[in-house]
N, C-alpha and C positions, 0 to 999 in steps of 0.2 A: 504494500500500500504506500499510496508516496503522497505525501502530505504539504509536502516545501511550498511553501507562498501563500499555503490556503491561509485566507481570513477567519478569523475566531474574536471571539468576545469576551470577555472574562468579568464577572461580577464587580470585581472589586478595581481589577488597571486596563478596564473598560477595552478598546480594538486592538485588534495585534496581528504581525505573522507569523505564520510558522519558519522560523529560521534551520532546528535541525531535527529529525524523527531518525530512531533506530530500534521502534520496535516495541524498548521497554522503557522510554523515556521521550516525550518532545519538549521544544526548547522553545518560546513565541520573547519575538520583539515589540515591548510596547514601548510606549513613548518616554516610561522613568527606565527603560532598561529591556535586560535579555532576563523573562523565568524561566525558568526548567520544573518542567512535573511528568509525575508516574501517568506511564501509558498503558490503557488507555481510560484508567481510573479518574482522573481529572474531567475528561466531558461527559460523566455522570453526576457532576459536582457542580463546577467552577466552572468551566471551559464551553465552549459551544461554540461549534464549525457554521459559518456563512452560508457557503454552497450545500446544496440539500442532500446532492447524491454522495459529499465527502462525509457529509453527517450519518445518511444510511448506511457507509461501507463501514463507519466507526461503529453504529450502533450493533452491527453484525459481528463485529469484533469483542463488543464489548457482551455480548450473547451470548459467545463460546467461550469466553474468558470465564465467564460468572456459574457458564454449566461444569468448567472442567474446575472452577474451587468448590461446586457443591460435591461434585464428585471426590476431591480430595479430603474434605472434610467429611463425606460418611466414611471415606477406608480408613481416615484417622479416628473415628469415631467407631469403627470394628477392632479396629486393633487396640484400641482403648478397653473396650466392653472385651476384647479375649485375654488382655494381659488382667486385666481386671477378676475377672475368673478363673485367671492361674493365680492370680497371688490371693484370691480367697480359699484357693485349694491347698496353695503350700501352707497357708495361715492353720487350718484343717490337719493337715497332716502332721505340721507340730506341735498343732495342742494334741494330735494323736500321738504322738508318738512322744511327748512327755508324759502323758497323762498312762503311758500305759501299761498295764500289769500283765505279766509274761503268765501265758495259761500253761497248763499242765501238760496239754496235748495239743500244740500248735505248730505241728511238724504234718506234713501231708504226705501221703506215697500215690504216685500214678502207675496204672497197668497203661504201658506203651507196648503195642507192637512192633515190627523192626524197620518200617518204614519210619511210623512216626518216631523213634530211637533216635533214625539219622537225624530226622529234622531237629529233634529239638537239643542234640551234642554240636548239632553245625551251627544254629541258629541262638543257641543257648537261653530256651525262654520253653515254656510248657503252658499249653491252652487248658484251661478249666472244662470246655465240653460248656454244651448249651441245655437250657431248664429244657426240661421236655414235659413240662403240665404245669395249669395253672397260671397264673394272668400274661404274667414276664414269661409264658415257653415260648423256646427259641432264641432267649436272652441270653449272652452269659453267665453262666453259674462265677458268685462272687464268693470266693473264700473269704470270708470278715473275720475269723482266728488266724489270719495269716500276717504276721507284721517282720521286721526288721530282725527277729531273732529266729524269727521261721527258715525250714529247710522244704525242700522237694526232693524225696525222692524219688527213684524211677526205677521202676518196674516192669520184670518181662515174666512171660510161661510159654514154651511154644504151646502149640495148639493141643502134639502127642503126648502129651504128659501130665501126670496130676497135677493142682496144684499146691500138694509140698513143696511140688520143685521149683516155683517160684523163684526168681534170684536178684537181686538188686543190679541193679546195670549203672547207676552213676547216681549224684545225688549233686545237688548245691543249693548255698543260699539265696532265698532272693536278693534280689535288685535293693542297695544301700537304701534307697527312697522310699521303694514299696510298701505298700498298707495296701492291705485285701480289700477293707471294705470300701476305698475309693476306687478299685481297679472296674473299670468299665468294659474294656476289650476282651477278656476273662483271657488274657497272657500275664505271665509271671515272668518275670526279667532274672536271670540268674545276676546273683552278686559280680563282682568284675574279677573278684579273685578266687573265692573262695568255690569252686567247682571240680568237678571230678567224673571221670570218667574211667569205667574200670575194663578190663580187657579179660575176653570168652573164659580163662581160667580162673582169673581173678571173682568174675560174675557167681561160677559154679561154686565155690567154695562161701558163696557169701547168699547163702536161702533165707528167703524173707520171713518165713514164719518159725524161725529161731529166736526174732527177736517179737512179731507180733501177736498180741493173743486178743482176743475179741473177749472182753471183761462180761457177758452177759452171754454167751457162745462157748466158754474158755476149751471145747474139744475139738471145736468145728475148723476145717482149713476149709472157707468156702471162701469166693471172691466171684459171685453171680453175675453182677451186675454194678452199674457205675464205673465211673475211669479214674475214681481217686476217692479215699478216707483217710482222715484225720489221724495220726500219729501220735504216740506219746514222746515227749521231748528225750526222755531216759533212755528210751529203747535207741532212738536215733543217735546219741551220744555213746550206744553199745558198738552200733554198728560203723560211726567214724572210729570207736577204738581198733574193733577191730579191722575195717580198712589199715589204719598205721600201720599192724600186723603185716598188712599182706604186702605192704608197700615197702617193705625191710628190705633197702638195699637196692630200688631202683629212683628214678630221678624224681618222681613225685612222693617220696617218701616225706621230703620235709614239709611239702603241702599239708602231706595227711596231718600233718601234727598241728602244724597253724588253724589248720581248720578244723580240728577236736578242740583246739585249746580256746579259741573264736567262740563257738559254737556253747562250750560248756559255760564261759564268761557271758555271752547273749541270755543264756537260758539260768543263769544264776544257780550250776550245777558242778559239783567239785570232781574232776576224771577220775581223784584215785581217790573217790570212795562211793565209785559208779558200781551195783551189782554186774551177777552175771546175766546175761540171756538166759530167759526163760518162759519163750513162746511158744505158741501150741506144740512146734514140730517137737523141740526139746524134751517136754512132758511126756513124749510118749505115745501120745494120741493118736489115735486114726484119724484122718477122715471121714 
């Protein structure tokens, strides 16, 4: 748009020309002198063009200028209202996480198959499964006993075999941040250090109902239905012991120990005066 000579009028140092325009600034000679003002904010104010077709080409200007600040003002005003909502979450999460008293049984185990294995050792996170009845089915299932002292572990059985033979395949803490009951996506983040993954011999030597016993059940080794229950902290602190065990002397040994010693500190539990295992398989029991 080129502006230079057009005549304009100004409120206050009355006719003028346009001496210099670049856009975001014009410059008018009046008679006490040269002013400079913002373009093209001024002739919605102060300013007003002569010729009628320079004043329509400004008002069109000034059309799309005023559509693209309302536009910037609601994306500043979304991103307001979502930072707004994250810091009312993390406000949330540390009254949760001062306020909160470590449960008895806030340790979780999952039955993974060997596809979902890979995913979630490559990807290092474990999906809760979705409600299946009831208002929220198809929601994610939210663990709310799951906070910052919580573990996962992860659980296999092939298909051909009872399930005594059950084995634990890997375990870790969550995610430094996590609280269950804000988690929405129904993933669990594992913690950044504390994780582990145990290898087909290691797996075999380590059977999960050594350390589990179902308190209301105590003969039954049944796992029917559902992809995950609730743990007792003690039992999981058996079973980091004995991982250390099995780790005697390869490169993740000293893992194992940090994250017994992590683990038994989160859960306000003392290692060496941890019993032994004594779940279903242990006792004796059939299934």
């Amino acid at each position: 748009m080129d502006l230079l000579n057009e005549q304009v009028t100004h409120k206050s140092f009355g006719k003028g020309n346009v001496v210099s325009y670049d856009g975001d600034y014009v410059e008018v000679r009046f008679s006490l002198g040269v002013k400079k003002f913002v373009f093209p904010d001024v002739f919605g104010t102060h300013l007003r063009l002569l010729d009628s077709k320079a004043a329509k080409r400004v008002e069109e200007v000034m059309k799309r200028v005023e559509k693209e600040r309302k536009q910037e003002e609601a994306e500043l005003e979304q991103r307001r209202a979502v930072e707004e909502e994250e810091r009312q979450r993390m406000l949330e999460r540390e009254k949760l996480l001062k306020n909160h008293k470590v449960s008895p049984a806030s340790q979780v185990a999952f039955w993974c198959d060997e596809d979902e294995q890979n995913t979630v050792f490559s990807d290092w996170r474990v999906f809760t499964g979705l409600k299946k009845s009831g208002a929220n089915e198809g929601s994610p299932n939210r663990l709310v006993r799951l906070h910052q002292n919580s573990c996962c572990l992860i659980t296999a059985r092939e298909p051909d075999v009872p399930e005594k033979e059950r084995r634990v395949v890997g375990l870790f803490m969550v995610g430094e941040s996590f609280v269950g009951k804000l988690c929405d996506d129904g993933y669990i983040p594992a913690h950044s250090e504390y994780r582990l993954r145990l290898s087909d011999e290691e797996s075999k030597q380590l059977l999960f109902w050594n350390y589990y016993k179902n308190e209301r059940y105590p003969n039954n080794m049944t796992w029917n239905s559902g992809r995950h229950r609730y743990f007792d902290n003690v039992w999981l602190a058996q079973i980091l012991r004995d991982i250390v065990a099995l780790k005697e002397g390869t490169a993740e040994h000293e893992l194992a120990e940090s994250f017994l010693d992590h683990f038994c500190a989160m859960n306000l539990l003392q290692k060496t005066e941890l019993p032994a295992p004594n779940g279903t398989l242990l006792c004796g029991e059939s299934a």
